[in-house]
DOTOR-700812 format. One record per residue (C-alpha): residue in three letters; x, y, z. Coordinates in steps of 0.05 Angstrom, whole numbers, plus 5000, padded with zeros to 4 digits. Layout:
BEGIN
ALAXYZ;...
This chain:
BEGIN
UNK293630755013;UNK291430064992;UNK295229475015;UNK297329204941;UNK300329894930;UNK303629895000;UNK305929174982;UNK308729344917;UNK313029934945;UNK315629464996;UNK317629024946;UNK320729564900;UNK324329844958;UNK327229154969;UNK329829044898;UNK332829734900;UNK336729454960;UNK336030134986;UNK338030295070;UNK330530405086;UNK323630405057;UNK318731045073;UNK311931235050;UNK308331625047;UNK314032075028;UNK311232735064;UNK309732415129;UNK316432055124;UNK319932785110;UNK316633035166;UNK317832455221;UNK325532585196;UNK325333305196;UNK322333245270;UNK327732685293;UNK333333365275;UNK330033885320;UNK332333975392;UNK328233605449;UNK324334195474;UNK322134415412;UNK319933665389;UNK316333665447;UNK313534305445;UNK310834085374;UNK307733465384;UNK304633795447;UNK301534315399;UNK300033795345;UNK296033335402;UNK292033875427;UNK289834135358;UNK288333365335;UNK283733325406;UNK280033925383;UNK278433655311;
């Protein structure tokens, strides 16, 4: 993403006076959908995730 279309999210978050401001949307679903899952599980997924982003 370039940083005048970061920037003018930012800004249209802010005049939507809205509780947070996310993007890219999927990875922002997924960080959330992550935060829900129980501890060993999250951690059993990012272990997975780290190992297959070392092998790439």
């Amino acid at each position: 993403m370039e940083p005048d279309d970061a920037a003018a999210r930012i800004c249209d978050g802010f005049e939507r006076a809205g509780f947070e401001i996310a993007f890219p949307f999927r990875l922002a679903a997924l960080t959330k959908f992550v935060r829900c899952l129980p501890y060993p599980l999250r951690f059993r997924l990012l272990g997975w995730s780290l190992e297959r982003a070392r092998r790439q």
